[in-house]
SEFI-947796 format. One record per residue (C-alpha): residue number from 0; residue in three letters; chain; x, y, z. Coordinates in nm, 2 decimals. Example, Ala and Ser with C-alpha at 12.3 -4.5 7.8 and 13.67 -1.06 7.14 Angstrom:
<nodes>
+-----+-----+-------+--------+--------+--------+
:   n : res : chain :     xx :     yy :     zz :
+-----+-----+-------+--------+--------+--------+
:   0 : ALA :     A :   1.23 :  -0.45 :   0.78 :
:   1 : SER :     A :   1.37 :  -0.11 :   0.71 :
+-----+-----+-------+--------+--------+--------+
</nodes>
This chain:
<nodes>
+-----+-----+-------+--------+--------+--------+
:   n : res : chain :     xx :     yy :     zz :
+-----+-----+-------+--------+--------+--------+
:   0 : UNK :     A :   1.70 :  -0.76 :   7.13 :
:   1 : UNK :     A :   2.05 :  -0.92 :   7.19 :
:   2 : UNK :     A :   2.01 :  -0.86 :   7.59 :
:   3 : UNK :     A :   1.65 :  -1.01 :   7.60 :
:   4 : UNK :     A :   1.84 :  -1.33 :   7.45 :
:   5 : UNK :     A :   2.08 :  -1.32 :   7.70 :
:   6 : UNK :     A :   1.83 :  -1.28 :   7.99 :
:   7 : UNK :     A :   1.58 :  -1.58 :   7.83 :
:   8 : UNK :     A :   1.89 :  -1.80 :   7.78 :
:   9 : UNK :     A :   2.05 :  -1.76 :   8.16 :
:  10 : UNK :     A :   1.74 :  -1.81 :   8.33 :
:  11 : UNK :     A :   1.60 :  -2.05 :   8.11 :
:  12 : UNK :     A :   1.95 :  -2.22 :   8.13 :
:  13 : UNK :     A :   1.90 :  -2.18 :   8.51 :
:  14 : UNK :     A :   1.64 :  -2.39 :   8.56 :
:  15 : UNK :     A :   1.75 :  -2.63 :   8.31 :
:  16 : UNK :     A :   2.06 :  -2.69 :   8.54 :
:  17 : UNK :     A :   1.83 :  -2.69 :   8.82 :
:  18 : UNK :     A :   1.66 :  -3.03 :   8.68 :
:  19 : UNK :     A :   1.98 :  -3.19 :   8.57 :
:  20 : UNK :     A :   2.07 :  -3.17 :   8.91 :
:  21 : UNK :     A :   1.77 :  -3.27 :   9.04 :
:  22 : UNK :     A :   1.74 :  -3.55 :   8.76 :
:  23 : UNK :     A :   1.55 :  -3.46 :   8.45 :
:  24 : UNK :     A :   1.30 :  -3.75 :   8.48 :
:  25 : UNK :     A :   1.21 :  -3.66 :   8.86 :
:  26 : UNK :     A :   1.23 :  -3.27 :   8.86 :
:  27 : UNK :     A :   0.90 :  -3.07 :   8.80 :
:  28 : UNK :     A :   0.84 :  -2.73 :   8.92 :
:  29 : UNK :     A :   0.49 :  -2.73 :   8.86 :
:  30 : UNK :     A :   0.15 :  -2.85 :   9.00 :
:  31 : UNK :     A :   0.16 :  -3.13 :   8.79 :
:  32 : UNK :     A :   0.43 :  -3.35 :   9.01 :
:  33 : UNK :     A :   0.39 :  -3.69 :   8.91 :
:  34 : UNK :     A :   0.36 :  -3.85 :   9.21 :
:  35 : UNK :     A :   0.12 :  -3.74 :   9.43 :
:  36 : UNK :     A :   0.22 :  -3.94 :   9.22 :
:  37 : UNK :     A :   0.02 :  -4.06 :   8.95 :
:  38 : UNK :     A :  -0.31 :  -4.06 :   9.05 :
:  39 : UNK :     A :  -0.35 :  -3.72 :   9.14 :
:  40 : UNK :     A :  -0.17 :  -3.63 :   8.80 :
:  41 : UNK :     A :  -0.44 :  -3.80 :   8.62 :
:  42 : UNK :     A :  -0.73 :  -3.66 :   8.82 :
:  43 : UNK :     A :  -0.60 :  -3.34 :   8.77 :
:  44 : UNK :     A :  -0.62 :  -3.39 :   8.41 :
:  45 : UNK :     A :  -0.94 :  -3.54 :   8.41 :
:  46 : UNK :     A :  -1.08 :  -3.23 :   8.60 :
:  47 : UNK :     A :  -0.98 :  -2.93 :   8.36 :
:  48 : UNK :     A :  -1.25 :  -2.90 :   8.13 :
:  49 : UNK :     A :  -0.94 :  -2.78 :   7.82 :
:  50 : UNK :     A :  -0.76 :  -3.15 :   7.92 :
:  51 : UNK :     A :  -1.09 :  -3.32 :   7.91 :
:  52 : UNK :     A :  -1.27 :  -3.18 :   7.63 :
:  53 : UNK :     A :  -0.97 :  -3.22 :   7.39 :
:  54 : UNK :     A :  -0.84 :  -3.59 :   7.55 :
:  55 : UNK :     A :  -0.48 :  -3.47 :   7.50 :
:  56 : UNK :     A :  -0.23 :  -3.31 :   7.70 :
:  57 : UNK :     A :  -0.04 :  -3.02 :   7.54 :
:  58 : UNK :     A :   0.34 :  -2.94 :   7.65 :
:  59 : UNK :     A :   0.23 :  -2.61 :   7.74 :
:  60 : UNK :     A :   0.05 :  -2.71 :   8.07 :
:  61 : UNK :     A :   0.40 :  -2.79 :   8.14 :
:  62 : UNK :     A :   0.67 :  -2.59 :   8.31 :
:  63 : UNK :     A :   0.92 :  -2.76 :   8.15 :
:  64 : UNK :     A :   0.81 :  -2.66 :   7.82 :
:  65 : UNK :     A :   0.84 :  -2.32 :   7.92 :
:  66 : UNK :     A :   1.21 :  -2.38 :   8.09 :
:  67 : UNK :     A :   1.37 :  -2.56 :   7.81 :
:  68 : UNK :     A :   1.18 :  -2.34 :   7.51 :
:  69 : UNK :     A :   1.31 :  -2.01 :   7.71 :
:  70 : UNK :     A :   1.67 :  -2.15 :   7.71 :
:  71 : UNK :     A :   1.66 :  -2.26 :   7.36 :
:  72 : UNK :     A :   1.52 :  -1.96 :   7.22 :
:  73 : UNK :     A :   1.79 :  -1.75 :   7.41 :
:  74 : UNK :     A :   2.06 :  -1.98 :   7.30 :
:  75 : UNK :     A :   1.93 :  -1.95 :   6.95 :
:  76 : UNK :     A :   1.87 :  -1.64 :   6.94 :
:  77 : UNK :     A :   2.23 :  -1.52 :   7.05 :
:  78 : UNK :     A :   2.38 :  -1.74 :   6.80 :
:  79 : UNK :     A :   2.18 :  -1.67 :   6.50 :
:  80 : UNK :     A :   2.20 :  -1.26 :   6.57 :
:  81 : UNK :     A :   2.56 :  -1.35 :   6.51 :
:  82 : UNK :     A :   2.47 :  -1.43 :   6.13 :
:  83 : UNK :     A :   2.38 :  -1.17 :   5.86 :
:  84 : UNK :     A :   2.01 :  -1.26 :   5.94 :
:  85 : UNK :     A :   1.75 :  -1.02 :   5.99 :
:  86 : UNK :     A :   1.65 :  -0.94 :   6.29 :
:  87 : UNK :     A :   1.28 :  -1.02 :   6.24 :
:  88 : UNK :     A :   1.38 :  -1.39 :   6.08 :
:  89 : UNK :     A :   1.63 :  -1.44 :   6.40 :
:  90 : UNK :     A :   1.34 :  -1.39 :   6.65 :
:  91 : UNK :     A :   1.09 :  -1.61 :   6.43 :
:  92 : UNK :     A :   1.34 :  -1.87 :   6.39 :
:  93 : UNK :     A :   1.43 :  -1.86 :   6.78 :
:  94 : UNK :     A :   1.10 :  -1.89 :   6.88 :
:  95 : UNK :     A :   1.04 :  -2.22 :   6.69 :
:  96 : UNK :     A :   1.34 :  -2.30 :   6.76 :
:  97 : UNK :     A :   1.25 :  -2.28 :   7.12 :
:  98 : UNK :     A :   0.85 :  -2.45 :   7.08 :
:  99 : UNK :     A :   0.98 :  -2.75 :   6.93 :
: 100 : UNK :     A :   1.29 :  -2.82 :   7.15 :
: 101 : UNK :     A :   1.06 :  -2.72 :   7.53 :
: 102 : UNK :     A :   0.78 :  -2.93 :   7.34 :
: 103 : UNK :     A :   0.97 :  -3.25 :   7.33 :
: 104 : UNK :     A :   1.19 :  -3.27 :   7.61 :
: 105 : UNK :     A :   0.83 :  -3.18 :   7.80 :
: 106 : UNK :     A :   0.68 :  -3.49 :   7.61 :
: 107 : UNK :     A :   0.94 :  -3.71 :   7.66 :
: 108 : UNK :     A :   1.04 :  -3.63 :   8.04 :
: 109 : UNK :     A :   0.65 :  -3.68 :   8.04 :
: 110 : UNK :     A :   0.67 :  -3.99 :   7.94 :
: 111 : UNK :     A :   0.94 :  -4.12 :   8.11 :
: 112 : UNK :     A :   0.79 :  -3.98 :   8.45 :
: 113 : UNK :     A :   0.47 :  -4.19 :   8.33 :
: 114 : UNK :     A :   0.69 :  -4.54 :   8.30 :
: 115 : UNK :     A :   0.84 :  -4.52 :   8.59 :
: 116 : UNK :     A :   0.53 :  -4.48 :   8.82 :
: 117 : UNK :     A :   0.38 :  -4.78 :   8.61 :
: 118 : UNK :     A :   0.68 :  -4.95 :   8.71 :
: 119 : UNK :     A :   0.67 :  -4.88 :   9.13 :
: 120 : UNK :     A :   0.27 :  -4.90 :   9.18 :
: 121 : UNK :     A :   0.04 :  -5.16 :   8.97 :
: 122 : UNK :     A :  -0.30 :  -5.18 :   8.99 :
: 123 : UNK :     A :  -0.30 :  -5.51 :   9.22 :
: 124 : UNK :     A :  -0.09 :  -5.34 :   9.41 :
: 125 : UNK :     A :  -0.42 :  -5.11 :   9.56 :
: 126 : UNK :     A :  -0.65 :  -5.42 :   9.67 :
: 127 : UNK :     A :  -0.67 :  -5.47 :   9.99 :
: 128 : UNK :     A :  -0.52 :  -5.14 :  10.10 :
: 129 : UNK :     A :  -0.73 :  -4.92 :  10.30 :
: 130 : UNK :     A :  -0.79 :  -4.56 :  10.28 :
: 131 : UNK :     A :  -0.94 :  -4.22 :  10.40 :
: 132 : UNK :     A :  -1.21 :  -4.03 :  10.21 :
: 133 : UNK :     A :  -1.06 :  -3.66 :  10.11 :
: 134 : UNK :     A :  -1.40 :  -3.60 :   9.89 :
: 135 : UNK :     A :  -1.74 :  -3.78 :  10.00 :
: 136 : UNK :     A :  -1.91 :  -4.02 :   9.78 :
: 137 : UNK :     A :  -2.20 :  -4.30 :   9.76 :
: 138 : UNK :     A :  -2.37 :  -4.52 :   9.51 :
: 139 : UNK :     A :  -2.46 :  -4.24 :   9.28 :
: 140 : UNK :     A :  -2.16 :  -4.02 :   9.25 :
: 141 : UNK :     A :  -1.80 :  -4.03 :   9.26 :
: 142 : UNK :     A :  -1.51 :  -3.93 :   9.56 :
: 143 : UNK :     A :  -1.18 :  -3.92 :   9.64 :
: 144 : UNK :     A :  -0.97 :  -4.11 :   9.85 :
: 145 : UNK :     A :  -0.61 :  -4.08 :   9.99 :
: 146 : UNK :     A :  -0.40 :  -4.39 :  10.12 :
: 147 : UNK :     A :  -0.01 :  -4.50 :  10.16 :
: 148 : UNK :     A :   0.14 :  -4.72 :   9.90 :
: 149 : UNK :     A :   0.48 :  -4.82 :   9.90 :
: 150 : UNK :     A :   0.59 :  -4.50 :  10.11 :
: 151 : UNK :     A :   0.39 :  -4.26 :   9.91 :
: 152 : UNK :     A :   0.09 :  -4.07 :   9.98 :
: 153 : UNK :     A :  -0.16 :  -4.11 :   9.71 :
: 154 : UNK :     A :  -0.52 :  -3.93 :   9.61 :
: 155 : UNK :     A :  -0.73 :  -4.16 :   9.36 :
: 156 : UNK :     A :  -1.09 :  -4.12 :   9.22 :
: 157 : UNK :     A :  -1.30 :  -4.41 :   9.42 :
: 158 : UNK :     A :  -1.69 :  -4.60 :   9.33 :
: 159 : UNK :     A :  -1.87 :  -4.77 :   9.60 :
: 160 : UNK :     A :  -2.21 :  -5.01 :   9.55 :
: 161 : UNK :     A :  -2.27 :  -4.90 :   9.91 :
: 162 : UNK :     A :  -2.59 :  -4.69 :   9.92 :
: 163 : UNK :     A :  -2.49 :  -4.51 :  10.28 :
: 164 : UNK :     A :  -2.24 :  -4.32 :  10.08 :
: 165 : UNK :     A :  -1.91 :  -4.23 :  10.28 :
: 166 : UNK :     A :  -1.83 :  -3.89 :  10.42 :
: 167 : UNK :     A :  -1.49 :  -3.71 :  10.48 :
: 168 : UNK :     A :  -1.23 :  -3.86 :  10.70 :
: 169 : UNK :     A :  -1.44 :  -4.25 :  10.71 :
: 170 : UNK :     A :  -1.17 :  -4.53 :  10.63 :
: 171 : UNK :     A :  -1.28 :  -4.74 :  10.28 :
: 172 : UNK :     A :  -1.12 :  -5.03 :  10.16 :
: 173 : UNK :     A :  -1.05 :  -5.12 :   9.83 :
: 174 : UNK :     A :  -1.13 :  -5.43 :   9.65 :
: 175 : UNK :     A :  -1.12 :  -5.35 :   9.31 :
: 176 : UNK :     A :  -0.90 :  -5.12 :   9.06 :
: 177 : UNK :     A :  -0.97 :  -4.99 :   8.71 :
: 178 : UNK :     A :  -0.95 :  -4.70 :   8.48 :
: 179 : UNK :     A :  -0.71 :  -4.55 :   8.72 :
: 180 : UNK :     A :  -1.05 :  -4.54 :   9.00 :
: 181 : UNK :     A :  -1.09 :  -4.77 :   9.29 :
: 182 : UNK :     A :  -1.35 :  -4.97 :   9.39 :
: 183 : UNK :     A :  -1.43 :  -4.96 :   9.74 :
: 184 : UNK :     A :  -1.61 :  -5.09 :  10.03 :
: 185 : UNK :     A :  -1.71 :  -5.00 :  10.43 :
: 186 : UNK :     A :  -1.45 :  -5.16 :  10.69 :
: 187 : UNK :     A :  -1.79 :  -5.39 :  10.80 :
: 188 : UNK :     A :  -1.84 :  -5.50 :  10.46 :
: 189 : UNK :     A :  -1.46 :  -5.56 :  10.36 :
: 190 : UNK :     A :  -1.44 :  -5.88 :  10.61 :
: 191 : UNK :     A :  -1.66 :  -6.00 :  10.37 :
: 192 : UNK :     A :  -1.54 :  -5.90 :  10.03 :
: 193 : UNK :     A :  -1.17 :  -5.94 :  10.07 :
: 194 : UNK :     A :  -1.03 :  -6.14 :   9.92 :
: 195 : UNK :     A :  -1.33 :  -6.30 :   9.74 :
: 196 : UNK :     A :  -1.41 :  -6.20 :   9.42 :
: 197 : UNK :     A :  -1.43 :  -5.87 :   9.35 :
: 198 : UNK :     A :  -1.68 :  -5.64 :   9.23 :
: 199 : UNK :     A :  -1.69 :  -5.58 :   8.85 :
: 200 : UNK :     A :  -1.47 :  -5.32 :   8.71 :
: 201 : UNK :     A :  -1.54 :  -4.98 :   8.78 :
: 202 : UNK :     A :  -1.73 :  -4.82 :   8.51 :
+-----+-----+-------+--------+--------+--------+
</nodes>
């Protein structure tokens, strides 16, 4: 069992160099990546029916859970085998060990990769910005758009009053933001809307 420790706790250990390098707030090795950058994340998480169902988010959708609990319960492991413990207790003990320290540094590098996208792009920052339609959508139904904002290429959820609907690849423009959707309107009607008041906040 001593080897299996080993093997956790240098690969684990691995990739948990990897993000120091990389800077643990920024480095993520899985799908979740904040910044396609935040909006993606969040549509991601509103289209898994586990994520949506529950309202939560659970560490173990995370890589990093995984990479930090592997290290620590490697690590623990080879230093508790070196007690008078039994062997079953060591492994128990490791693996706890090993959920509750990949659990929070997943949380809290989580949370820190949350604050800081808050921080670059605000939701006034979207108005008047136009974009491309990735997923169509009209009156009745919800899309998906993707746009540049502040260097970054970004997919949100989008509404439109218009009853033509928009198809793939038509150029919106938003006028509105809320609920991390936009609300958008046809390059012929944005003369008209922008920047007069918007429309109300998207539902």
């Amino acid at each position: 069992m001593l080897l299996v420790y080993w093997i956790c706790c240098l690969v684990g250990g691995l990739f948990v160099l990897l993000a120091v390098v990389g800077g643990l707030d920024g480095a993520e090795f899985d799908s979740e990546f904040e910044m396609d950058v935040g909006a993606d994340r969040r549509d991601e998480e509103e289209r898994s029916p586990l994520r949506r169902r529950r309202g939560l988010w659970l560490p173990i959708f995370s890589l990093r859970f995984w990479t930090f609990g592997t290290c620590f319960f490697g690590l623990s492991g080879i230093l508790l085998s070196a007690t008078e413990m039994v062997a079953a207790t060591v492994v128990l003990t490791s693996v706890g060990i090993g959920v509750i320290c990949g659990s929070i540094v997943a949380i809290a590098l989580r949370q820190l990769g949350r604050r800081r996208i808050d921080s670059l792009v605000r939701s006034t920052d979207y108005v008047g910005l136009s974009g491309t339609v990735e997923i169509p959508f009209d009156a009745n139904s919800r899309g998906k758009i993707q746009l540049q904002i502040r260097g970054t290429t970004l997919g949100v959820m989008a509404l439109t009053d218009d009853p033509n609907g928009f198809q793939v690849g038509d150029t919106v423009f938003i006028v509105s933001m809320s609920k991390n959707r936009v609300w958008v309107v046809s390059q012929q009607d944005a003369i008209g809307q922008l920047p007069d008041a918007a429309p109300p906040d998207c539902p």
